[in-house]
C-alpha atoms as an extended CHARMM CRD file, in Angstrom:
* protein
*
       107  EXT
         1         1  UNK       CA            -26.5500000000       -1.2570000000      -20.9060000000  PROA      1               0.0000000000
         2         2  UNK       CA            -25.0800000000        0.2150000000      -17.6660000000  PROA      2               0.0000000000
         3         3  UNK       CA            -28.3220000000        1.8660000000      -16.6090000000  PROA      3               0.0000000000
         4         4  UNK       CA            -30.3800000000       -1.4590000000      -17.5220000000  PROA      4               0.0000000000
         5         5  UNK       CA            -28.2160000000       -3.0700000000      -15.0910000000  PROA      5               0.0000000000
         6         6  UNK       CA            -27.6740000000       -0.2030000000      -12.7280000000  PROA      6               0.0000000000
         7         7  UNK       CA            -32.2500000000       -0.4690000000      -12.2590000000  PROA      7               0.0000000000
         8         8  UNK       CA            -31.2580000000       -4.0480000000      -11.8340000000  PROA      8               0.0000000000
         9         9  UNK       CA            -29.4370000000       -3.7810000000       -8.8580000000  PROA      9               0.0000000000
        10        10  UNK       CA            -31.8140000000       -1.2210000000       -7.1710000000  PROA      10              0.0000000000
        11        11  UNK       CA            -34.9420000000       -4.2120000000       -7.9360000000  PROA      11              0.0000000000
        12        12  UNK       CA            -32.8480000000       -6.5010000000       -6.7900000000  PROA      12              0.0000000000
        13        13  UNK       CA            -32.2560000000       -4.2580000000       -3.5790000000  PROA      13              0.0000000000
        14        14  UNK       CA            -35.8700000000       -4.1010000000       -2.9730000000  PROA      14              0.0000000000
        15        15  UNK       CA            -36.3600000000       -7.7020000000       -3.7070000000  PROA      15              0.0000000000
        16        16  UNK       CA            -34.3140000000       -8.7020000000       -1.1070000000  PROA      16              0.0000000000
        17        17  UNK       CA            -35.4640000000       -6.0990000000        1.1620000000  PROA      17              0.0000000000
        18        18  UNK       CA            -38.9530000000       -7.7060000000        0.5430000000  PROA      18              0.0000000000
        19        19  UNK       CA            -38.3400000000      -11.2010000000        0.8440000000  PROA      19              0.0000000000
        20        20  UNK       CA            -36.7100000000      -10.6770000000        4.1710000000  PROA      20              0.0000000000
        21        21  UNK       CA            -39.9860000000       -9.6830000000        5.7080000000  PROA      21              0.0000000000
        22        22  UNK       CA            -41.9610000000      -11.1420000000        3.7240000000  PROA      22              0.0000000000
        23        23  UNK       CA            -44.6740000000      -11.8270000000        6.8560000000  PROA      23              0.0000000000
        24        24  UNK       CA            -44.5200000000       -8.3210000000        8.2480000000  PROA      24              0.0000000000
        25        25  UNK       CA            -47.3370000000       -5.4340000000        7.9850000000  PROA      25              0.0000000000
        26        26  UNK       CA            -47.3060000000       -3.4400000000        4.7740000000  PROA      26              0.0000000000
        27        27  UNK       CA            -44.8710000000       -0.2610000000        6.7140000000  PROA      27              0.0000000000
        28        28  UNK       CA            -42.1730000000       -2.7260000000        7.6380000000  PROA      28              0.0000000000
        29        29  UNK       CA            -42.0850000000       -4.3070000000        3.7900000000  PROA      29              0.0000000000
        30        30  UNK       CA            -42.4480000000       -0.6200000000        2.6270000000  PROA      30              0.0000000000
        31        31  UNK       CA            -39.3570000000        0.4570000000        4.8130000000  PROA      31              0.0000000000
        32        32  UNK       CA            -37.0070000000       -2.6870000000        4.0680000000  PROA      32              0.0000000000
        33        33  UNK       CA            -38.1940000000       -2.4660000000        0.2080000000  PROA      33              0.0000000000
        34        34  UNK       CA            -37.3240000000        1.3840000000        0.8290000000  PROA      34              0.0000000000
        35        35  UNK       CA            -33.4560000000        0.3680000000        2.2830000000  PROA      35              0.0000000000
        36        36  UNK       CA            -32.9010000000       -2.5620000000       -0.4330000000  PROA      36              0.0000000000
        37        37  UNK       CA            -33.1980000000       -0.0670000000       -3.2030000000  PROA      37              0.0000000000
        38        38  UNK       CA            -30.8570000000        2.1580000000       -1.2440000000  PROA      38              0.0000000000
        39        39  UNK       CA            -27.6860000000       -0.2450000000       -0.6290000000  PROA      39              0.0000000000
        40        40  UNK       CA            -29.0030000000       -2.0570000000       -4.3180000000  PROA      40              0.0000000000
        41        41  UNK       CA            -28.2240000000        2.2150000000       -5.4160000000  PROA      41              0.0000000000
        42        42  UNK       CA            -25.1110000000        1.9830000000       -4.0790000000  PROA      42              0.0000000000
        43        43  UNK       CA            -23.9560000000       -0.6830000000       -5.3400000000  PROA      43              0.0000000000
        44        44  UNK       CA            -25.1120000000       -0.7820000000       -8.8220000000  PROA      44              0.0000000000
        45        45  UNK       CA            -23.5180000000        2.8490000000       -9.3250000000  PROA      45              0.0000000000
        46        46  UNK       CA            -20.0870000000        1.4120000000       -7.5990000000  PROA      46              0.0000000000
        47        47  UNK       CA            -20.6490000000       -1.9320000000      -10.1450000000  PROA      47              0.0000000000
        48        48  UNK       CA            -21.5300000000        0.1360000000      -13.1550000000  PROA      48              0.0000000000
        49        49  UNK       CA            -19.2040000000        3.2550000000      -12.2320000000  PROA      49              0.0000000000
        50        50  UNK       CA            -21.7620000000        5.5830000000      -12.7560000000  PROA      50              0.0000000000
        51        51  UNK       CA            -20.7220000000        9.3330000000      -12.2630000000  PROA      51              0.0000000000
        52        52  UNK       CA            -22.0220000000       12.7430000000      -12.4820000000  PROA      52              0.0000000000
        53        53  UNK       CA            -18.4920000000       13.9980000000      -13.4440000000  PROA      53              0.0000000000
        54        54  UNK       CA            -15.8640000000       12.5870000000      -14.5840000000  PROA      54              0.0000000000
        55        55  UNK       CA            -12.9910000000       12.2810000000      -12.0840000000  PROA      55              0.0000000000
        56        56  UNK       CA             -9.5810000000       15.0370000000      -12.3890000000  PROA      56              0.0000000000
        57        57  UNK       CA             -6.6720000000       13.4500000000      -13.0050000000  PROA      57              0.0000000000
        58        58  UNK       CA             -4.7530000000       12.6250000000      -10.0640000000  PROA      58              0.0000000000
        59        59  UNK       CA             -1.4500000000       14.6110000000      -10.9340000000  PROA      59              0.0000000000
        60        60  UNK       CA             -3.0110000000       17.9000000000      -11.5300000000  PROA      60              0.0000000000
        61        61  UNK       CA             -2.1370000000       19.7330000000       -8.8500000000  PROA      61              0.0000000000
        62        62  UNK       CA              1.4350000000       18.7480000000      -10.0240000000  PROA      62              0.0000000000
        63        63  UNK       CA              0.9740000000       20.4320000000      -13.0700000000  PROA      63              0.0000000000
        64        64  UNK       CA              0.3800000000       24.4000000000      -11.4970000000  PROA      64              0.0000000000
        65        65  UNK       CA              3.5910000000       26.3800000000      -11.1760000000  PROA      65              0.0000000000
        66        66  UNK       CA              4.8360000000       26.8380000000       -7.6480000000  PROA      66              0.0000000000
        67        67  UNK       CA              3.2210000000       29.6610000000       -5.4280000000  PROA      67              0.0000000000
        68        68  UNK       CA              0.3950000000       29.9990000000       -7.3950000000  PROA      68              0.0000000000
        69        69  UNK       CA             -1.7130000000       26.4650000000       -5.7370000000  PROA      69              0.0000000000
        70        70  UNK       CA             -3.8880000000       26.4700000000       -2.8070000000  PROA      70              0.0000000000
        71        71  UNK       CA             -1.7520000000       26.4100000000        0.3950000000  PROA      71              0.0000000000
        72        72  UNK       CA             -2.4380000000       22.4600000000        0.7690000000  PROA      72              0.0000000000
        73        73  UNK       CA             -0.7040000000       22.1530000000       -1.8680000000  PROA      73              0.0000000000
        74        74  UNK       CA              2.0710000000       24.1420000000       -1.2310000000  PROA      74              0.0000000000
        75        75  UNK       CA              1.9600000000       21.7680000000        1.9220000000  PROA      75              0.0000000000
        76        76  UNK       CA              2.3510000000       18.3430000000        0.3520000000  PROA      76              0.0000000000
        77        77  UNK       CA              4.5720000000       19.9770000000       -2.7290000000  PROA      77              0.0000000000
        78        78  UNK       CA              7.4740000000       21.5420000000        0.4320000000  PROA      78              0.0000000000
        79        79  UNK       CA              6.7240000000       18.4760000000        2.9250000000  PROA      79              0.0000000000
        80        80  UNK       CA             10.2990000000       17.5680000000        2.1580000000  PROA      80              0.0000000000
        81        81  UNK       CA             11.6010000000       21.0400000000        3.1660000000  PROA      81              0.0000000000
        82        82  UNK       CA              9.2270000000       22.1910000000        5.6960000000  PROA      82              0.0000000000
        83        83  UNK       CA              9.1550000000       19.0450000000        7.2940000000  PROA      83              0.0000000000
        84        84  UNK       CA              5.2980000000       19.3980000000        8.2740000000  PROA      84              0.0000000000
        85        85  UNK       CA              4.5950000000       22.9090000000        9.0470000000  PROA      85              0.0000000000
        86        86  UNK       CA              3.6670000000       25.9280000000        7.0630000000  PROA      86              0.0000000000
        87        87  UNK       CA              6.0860000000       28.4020000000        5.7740000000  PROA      87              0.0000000000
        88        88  UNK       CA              7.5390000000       30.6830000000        8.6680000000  PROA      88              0.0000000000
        89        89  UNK       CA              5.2260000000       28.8400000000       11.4190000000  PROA      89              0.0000000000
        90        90  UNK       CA              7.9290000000       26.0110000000       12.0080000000  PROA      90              0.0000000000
        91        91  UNK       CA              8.4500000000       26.0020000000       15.9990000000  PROA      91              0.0000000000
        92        92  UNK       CA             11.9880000000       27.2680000000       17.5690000000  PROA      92              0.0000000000
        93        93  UNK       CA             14.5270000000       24.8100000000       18.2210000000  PROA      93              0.0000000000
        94        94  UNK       CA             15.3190000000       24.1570000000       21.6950000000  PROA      94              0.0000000000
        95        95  UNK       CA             18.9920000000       24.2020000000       22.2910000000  PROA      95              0.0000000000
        96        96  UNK       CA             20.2600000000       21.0470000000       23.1560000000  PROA      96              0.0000000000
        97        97  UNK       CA             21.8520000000       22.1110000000       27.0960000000  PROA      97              0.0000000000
        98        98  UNK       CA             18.9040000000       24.7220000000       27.8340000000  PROA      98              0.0000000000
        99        99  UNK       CA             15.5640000000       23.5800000000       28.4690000000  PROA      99              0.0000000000
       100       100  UNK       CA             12.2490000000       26.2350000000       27.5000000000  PROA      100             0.0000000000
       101       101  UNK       CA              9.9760000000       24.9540000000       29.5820000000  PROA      101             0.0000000000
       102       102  UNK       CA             11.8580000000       24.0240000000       33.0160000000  PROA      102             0.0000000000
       103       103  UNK       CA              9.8930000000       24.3930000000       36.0720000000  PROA      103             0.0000000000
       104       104  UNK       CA             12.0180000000       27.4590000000       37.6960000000  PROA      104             0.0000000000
       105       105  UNK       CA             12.1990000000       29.7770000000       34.6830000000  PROA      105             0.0000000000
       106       106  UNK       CA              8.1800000000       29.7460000000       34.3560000000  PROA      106             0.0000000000
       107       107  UNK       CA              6.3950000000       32.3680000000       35.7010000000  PROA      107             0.0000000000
């Protein structure tokens, strides 16, 4: 039943893209026929949720044990702690009555 409606939506892509210039040359109905099937495509497959795969759940990267994920993840799972940056590449601390980048210690 999904894919009977799924080749709905695509004829009903190209219907529409045929009606619209429906007093054009034969190339111009061929291209908007041609674009109508597209977007009808896309949104049969988003109507129908037809997918190759099936999705991964969302909490799976959750699930690994710690240092053993892909840095990103080691990213989002210490955001708390590292506040941002990776591990050992957080930036110095400026002390509050010293200035790093004043004009007369450059250079």
């Amino acid at each position: 039943m999904r894919k009977l409606i799924f080749i709905g939506f695509i004829a009903l892509g190209a219907l529409i893209g045929l009606v619209t210039v429906v007093k054009s040359d034969w190339e111009t109905r061929l291209v908007m026929m041609a674009v109508g099937a597209l977007v009808g495509t896309a949104i049969g497959g988003g109507l129908t949720r037809m997918r190759s795969r099936p999705l991964p759940r969302e909490s799976s990267w959750l699930d690994q044990p710690h240092g053993h994920g892909t840095p990103e993840d080691e990213l989002v799972r210490n955001y708390w702690r590292d506040r941002g940056h990776a591990p050992f590449m957080k930036p110095p601390e400026a002390v509050p009555d010293k200035h790093m980048f004043d004009p007369d210690r450059l250079g």
